[in-house]
KOLNU-162152 format. One line per field, with one value per residue (C-alpha): residue number from 1; residue in one letter; x, y, z. Coordinates in pm, whole numbers, plus 50000, padded with zeros to 5 digits. Layout:
N
fipa = c(NUM  ...)
fivex = c(A  ...)
u = c(X  ...)
v = c(Y  ...)
w = c(Z  ...)
//
This chain:
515
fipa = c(1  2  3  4  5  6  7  8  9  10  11  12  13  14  15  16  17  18  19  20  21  22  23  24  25  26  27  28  29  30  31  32  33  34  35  36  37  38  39  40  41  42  43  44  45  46  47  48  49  50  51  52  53  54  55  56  57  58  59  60  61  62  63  64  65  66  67  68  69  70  71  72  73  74  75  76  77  78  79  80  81  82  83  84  85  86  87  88  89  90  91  92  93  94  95  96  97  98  99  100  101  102  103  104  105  106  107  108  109  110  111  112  113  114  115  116  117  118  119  120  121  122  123  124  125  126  127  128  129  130  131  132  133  134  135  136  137  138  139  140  141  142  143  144  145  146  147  148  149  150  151  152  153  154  155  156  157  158  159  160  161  162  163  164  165  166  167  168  169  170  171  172  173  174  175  176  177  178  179  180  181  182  183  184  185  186  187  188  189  190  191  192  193  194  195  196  197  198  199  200  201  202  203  204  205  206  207  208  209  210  211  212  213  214  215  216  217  218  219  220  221  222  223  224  225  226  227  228  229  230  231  232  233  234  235  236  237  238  239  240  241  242  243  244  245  246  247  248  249  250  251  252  253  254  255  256  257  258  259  260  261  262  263  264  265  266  267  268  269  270  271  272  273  274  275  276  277  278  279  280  281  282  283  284  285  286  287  288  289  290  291  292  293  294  295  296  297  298  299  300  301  302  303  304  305  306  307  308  309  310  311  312  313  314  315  316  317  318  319  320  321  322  323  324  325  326  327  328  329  330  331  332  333  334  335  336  337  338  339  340  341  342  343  344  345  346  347  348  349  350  351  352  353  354  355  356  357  358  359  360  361  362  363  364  365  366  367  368  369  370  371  372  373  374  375  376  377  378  379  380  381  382  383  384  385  386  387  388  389  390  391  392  393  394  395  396  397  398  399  400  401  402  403  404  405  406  407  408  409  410  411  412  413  414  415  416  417  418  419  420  421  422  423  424  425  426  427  428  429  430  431  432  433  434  435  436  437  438  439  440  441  442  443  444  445  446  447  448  449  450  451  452  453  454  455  456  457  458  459  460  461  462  463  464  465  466  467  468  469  470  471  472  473  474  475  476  477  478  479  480  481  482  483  484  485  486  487  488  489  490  491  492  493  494  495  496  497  498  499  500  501  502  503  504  505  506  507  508  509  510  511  512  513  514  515)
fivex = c(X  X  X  X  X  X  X  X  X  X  X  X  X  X  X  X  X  X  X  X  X  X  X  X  X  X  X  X  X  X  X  X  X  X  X  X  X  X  X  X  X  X  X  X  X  X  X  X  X  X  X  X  X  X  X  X  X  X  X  X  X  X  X  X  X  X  X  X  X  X  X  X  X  X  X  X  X  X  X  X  X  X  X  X  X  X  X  X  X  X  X  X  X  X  X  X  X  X  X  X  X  X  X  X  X  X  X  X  X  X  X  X  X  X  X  X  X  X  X  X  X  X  X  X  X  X  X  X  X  X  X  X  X  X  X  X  X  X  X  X  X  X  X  X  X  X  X  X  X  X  X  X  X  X  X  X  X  X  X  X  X  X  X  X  X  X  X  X  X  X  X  X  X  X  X  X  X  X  X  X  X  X  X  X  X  X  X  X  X  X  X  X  X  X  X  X  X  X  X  X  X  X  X  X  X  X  X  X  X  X  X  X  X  X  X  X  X  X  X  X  X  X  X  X  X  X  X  X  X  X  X  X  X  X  X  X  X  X  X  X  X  X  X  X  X  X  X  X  X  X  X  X  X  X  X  X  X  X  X  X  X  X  X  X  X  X  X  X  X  X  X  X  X  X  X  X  X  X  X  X  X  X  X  X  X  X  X  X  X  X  X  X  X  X  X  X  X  X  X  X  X  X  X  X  X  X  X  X  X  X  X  X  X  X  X  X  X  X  X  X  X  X  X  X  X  X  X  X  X  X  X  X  X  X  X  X  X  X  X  X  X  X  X  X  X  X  X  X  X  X  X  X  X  X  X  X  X  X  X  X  X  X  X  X  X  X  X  X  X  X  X  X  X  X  X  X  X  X  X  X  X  X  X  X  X  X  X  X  X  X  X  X  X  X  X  X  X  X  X  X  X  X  X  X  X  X  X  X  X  X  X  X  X  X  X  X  X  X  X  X  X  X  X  X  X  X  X  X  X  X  X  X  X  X  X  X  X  X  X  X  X  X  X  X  X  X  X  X  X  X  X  X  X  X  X  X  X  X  X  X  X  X  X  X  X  X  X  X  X  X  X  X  X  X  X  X  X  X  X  X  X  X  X  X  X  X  X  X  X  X  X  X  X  X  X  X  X  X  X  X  X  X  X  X  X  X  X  X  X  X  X  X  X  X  X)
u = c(32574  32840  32934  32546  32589  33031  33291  33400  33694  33769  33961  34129  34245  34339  34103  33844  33680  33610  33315  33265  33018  33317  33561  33296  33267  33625  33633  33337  33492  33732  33560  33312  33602  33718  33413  33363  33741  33652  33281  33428  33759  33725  33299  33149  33241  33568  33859  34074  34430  34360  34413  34230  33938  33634  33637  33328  33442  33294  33460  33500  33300  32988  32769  32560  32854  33078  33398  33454  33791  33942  33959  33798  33540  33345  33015  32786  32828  33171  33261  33559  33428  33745  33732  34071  33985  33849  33478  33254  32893  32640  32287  31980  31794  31477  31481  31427  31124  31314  31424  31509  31854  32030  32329  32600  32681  32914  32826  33001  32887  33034  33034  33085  33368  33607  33303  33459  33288  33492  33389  33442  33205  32944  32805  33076  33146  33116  33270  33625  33619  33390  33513  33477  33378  33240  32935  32852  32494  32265  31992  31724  31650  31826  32203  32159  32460  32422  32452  32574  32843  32762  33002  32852  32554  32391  32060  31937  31677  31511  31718  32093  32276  32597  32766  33029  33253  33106  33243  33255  33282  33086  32748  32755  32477  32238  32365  32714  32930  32767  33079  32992  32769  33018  33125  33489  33560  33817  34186  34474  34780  34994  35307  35506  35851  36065  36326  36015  35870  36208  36226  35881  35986  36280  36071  35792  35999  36193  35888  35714  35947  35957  35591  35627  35931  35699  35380  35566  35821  35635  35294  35172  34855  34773  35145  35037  34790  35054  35276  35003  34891  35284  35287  34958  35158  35397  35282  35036  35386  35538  35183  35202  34831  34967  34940  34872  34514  34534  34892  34782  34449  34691  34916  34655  34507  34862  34866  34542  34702  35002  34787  34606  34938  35021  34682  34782  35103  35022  34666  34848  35222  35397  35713  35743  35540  35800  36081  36218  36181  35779  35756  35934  35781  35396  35496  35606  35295  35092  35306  35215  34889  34829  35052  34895  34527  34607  34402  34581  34881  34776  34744  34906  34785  35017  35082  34879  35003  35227  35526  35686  35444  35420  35810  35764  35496  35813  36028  35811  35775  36129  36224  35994  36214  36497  36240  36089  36334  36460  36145  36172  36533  36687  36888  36767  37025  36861  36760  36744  37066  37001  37140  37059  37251  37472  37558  37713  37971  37909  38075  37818  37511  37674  37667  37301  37289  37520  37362  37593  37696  37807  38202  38345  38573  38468  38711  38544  38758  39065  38911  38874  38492  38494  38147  38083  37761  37424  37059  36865  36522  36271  36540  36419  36802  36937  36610  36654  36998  36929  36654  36482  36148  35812  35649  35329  35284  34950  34976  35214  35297  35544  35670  35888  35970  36163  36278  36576  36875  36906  37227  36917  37028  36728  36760  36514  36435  36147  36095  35882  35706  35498  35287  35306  35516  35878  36113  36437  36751  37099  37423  37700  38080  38126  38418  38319  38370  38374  38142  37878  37723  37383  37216  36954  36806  36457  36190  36230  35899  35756  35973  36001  35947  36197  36294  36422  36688  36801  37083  37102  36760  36978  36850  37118  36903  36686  36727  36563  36435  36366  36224  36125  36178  35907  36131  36408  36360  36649  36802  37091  37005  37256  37236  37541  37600  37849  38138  37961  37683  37878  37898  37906  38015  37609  37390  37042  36895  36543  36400  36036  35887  35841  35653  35308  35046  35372  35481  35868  35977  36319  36470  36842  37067  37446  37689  37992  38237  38533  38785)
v = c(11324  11231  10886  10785  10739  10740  11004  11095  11276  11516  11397  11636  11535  11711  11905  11919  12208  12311  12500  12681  12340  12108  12340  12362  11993  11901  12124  11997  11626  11713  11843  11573  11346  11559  11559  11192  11118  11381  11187  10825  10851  11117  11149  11521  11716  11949  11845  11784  11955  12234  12574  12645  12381  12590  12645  12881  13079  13330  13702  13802  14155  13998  14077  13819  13756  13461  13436  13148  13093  12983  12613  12363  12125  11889  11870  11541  11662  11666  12015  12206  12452  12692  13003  13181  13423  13472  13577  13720  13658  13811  13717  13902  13796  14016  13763  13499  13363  13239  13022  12765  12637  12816  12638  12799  12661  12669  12672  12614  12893  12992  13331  13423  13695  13862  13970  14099  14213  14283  14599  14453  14221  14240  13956  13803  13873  13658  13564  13439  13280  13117  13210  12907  13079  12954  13135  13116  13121  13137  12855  12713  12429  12103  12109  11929  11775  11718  12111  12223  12139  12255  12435  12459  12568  12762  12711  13079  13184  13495  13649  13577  13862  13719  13404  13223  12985  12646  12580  12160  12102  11760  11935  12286  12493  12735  13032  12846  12745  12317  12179  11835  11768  11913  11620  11566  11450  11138  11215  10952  11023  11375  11575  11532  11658  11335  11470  11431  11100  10941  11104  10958  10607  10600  10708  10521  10159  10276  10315  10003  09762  09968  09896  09544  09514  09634  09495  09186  09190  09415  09321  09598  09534  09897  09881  09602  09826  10141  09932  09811  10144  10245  09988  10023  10399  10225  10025  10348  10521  10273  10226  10609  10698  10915  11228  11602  11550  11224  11305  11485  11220  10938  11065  11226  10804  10690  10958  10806  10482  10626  10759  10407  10277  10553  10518  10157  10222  10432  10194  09885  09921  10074  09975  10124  10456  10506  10527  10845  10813  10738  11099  11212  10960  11064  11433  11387  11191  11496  11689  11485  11453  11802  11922  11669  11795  12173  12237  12598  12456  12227  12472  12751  13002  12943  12560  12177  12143  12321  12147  12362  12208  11830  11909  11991  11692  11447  11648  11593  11233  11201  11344  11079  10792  10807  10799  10519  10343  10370  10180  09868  09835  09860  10258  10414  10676  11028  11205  11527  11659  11756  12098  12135  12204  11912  11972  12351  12414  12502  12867  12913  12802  13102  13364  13284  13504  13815  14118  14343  14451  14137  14181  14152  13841  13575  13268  12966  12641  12846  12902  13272  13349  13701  13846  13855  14024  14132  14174  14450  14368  14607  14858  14926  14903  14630  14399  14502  14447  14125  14027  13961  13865  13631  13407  13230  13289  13268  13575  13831  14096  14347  14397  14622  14463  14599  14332  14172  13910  13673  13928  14112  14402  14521  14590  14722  14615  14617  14288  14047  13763  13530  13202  12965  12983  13063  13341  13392  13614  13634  13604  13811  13820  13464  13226  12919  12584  12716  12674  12930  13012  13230  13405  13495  13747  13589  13610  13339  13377  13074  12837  12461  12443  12346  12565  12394  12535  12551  12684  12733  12520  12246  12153  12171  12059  12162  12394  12276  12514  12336  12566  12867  13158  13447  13669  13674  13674  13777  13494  13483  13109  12981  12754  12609  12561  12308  12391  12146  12350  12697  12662  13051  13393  13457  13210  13194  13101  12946  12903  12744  12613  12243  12243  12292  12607  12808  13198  13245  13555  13732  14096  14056  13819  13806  13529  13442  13258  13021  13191)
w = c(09145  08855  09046  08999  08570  08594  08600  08256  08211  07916  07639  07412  07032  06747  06584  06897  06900  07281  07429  07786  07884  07825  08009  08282  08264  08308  08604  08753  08710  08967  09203  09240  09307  09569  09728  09655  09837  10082  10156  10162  10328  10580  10640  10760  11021  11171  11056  11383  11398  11145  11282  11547  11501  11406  11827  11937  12206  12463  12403  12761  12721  12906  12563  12367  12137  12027  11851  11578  11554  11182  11097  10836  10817  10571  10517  10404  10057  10064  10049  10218  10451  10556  10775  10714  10994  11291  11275  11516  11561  11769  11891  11922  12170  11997  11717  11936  12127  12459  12613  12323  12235  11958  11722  11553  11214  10943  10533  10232  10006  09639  09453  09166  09123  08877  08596  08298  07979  07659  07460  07145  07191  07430  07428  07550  07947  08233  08580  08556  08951  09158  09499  09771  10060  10429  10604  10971  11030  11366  11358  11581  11344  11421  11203  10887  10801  10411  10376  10679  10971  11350  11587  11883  12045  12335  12553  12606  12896  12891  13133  12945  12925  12822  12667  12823  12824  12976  13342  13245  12882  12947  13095  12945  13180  13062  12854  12798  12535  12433  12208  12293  11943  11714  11450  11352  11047  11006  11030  11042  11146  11043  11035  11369  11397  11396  11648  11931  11776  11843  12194  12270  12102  12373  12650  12586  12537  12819  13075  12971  13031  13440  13454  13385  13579  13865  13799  13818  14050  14281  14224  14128  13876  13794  13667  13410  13231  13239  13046  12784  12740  12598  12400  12226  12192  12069  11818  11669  11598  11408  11230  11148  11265  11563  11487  11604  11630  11877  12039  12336  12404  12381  12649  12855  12845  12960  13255  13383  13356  13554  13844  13894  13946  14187  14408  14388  14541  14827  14902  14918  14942  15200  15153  14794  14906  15177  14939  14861  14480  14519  14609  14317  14063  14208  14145  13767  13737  13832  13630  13299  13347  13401  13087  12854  12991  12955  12650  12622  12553  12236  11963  11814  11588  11297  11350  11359  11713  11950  11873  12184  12432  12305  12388  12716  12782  12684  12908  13177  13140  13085  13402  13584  13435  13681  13969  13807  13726  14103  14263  14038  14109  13817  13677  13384  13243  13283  12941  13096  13276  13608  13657  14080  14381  14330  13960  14047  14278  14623  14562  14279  14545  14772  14486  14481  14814  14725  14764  14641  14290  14076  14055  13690  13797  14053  14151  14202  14306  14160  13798  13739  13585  13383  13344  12933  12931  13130  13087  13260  13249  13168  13031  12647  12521  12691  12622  12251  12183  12352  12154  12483  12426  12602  12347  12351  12760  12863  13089  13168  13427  13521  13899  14102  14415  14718  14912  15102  15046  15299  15417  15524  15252  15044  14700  14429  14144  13847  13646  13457  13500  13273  13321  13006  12725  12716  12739  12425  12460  12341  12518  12362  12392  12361  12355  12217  12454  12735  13020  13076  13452  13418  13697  13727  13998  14097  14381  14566  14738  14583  14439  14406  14019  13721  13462  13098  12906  12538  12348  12044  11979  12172  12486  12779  13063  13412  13639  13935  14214  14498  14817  14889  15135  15219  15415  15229  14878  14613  14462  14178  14048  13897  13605  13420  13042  12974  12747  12444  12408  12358  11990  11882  11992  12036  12208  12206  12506  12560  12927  12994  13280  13299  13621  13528  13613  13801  13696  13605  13722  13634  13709  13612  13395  13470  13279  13339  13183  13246  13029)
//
């Protein structure tokens, strides 16, 4: 390699007469470099945060088949490996002599493209690119790592007739998915949007001193390593190596911390467990732990990290601080306004109940409310002129339900509902600040979740959902918009659930507004 004798760089002066080796040479100057910077400062292996990782997944058709999913990875040389797309690879088990274990690997390969030959002179044509290209190859030869990065692998019997996903990541059985020997190159820190750094900063400083607060004035020593945890969090932000490739592990390290406090609680102190706010602190801690563990939620196609979920994670922990800060004794202003039954006038909380058609004017405590606008779901126009829409949801599902108001009048209707992800619309016929109530016609069969809204890509606050009711189940849930965040004679709205693993479901928008 060049380093072995010295780089040496071209140097052009007058009169130098160049020739296709010193060309060749300056190019090839540069790319050793690379690969020298790429070698010493971040070693071989996938590159975390990139894409989608390189990740080697089953296909679901119950075939001997993988999908590779695009990404980028070094090798011991040096060399950027980068799938652009998603590549498929299949296995023939008649090539094989099973069982034997199998690995999936990825190559940095170059070709030469773009031959031209000039007719005036034949003798001179040649390739004007070398095209860097990656190749994913079947092995059953240990990975080399000097010329080649693995991705997985898979222990086949004789009788596998399909590839899957592995059940537990950490002991992958036979015919499943092994990820556990795939390298990862090293990666400091990374692009995080600063708006949710500072909202972590806040958070985080704001929880730690609680936990010390309690390990110390409650004696609570699980508390005591919560609080050294955020500030170990703490001190990676300000040293800029947090970033989207470590976010998620760093929190999901702080939830565990959380929980020891919690068993702590409940083992050895009664007095705190039998406080009303223990309940609600324990449930935000479940709530964390099992956002910042959901491994659908951490990338996107098109982005380093889902910048939408990390968003809801700090959501979630925010709305544990008031519950915190309630058992060590000592208020924490809420980041997240509450919008529940005690935000919204009791004359809203009836409306939730009325079965009949929504009249255009409602009075509520002697303000008149004129309806500016509707949303009929599943009905093509009104979802387009809306600019209705379900992003990024994990799974989605259309219903028509025949069932009853708690009048015991039954109404039909056809909806949507979706699990993950979030759903976008427009209000029209605005007045700028003025209050906004939605509605929202729901089945109320199984509730006791949170919704999060935005406006405008402002968040208002949560619309909390506590109960639930199996015989009668039409809702219209109310949710209010306060007057600041009515900026515009269009809104767009954002809704997402911030309880984690729970379906929202929706079948009619009405909103009113204080005019």
């Amino acid at each position: 390699m060049a380093e072995d004798q010295g780089f040496k760089r071209i140097n052009f002066f007058k009169g130098f007469v160049t020739t296709t080796k010193d060309w060749n040479d300056a190019e090839h100057y540069h790319v050793e470099k690379h690969k020298l910077h790429n070698r010493c400062f971040h070693g071989a292996g996938v590159v975390p945060g990139y894409r989608q990782e390189l990740k080697v997944r089953a296909r679901g058709r119950a075939d001997m088949s993988v999908e590779v999913s695009p990404g980028y990875a070094l090798d011991g040389q040096g060399n950027d490996i980068i799938l652009y797309e998603t590549e498929i690879k299949a296995i023939n088990k008649g090539d094989f002599k099973l069982p034997l274990t199998v690995y999936f690997v990825i190559k940095y390969v170059e070709e030469f493209t773009d031959f031209i030959s000039y007719k005036e002179n034949l003798d001179f044509k040649g390739h004007r690119r070398i095209q860097e290209k990656a190749a994913i190859e079947i092995s059953i030869t240990e990975p080399d790592i000097s010329r080649e990065v693995e991705i997985g692998r898979v222990y086949l019997t004789e009788d596998a007739k399909k590839i899957t996903d592995a059940k537990d990541p950490l002991e992958p059985g036979p015919n499943e998915i092994d990820l556990r020997y795939v390298p990862r190159a090293g990666v400091v820190g990374g692009y995080l949007p600063m708006e949710l750094i500072n909202r972590l900063r806040k958070i985080i400083r704001m929880q730690r001193d609680a936990y010390y607060r309690m390990a110390r004035d409650k004696k609570v020593l699980a508390a005591n390593g919560a609080a050294l945890g955020l500030m170990t969090i703490d001190m990676l932000l300000e040293s800029g190596t947090v970033g989207p490739q470590n976010i998620m592990p760093l929190l999901s390290n702080i939830g565990d911390l959380e929980w020891d406090t919690v068993t702590e609680i409940e083992a050895t102190k009664p007095t705190l467990k039998s406080m009303k706010d223990f309940g609600q602190f324990k449930h935000s801690v479940e709530v964390f732990r099992d956002l910042v563990d959901d491994k659908t939620l951490q990338l996107n196609e098109n982005e380093l990290v889902n910048f939408n979920s990390l968003d809801q994670v700090i959501a979630a922990k925010e709305k544990g601080s008031l519950s915190l800060s309630a058992i060590v004794g000592e208020e924490i202003e809420p980041t997240v306004m509450e919008n529940g039954e005690n935000a919204i006038s009791q004359e809203w909380t009836r409306i939730k109940e009325h079965s009949a058609e929504m009249p255009d004017v409602v009075t509520i405590e002697g303000q008149e409310w004129t309806l500016i606008d509707t949303i009929d779901i599943l009905n093509k126009d009104s979802e387009q002129s809306h600019m209705f829409q379900i992003i990024d949801a994990r799974d989605s599902w259309r219903s028509r339900q025949r069932i009853r108001y708690p009048d015991g009048v039954t109404v039909e209707d056809v909806g949507i509902a979706h699990e993950g992800g979030y759903t976008s619309f427009e209000i029209h016929n605005v007045t700028p600040n003025r209050p906004i109530m939605l509605l929202r016609r729901m089945d109320y069969a199984r509730g006791d979740f949170e919704i999060e809204y935005s406006v405008n890509e402002v968040r208002v606050g949560i619309s909390q959902c506590p109960g639930s009711d199996k015989r009668f189940r039409w809702r219209n849930w109310p949710f209010l918009i306060p007057a600041e965040f009515v900026t515009s004679e269009v809104l767009r709205v954002t809704q997402k659930a911030v309880t984690a693993a729970r379906d929202i479901n929706m079948y009619r928008f009405w909103f009113y507004q204080a005019l």
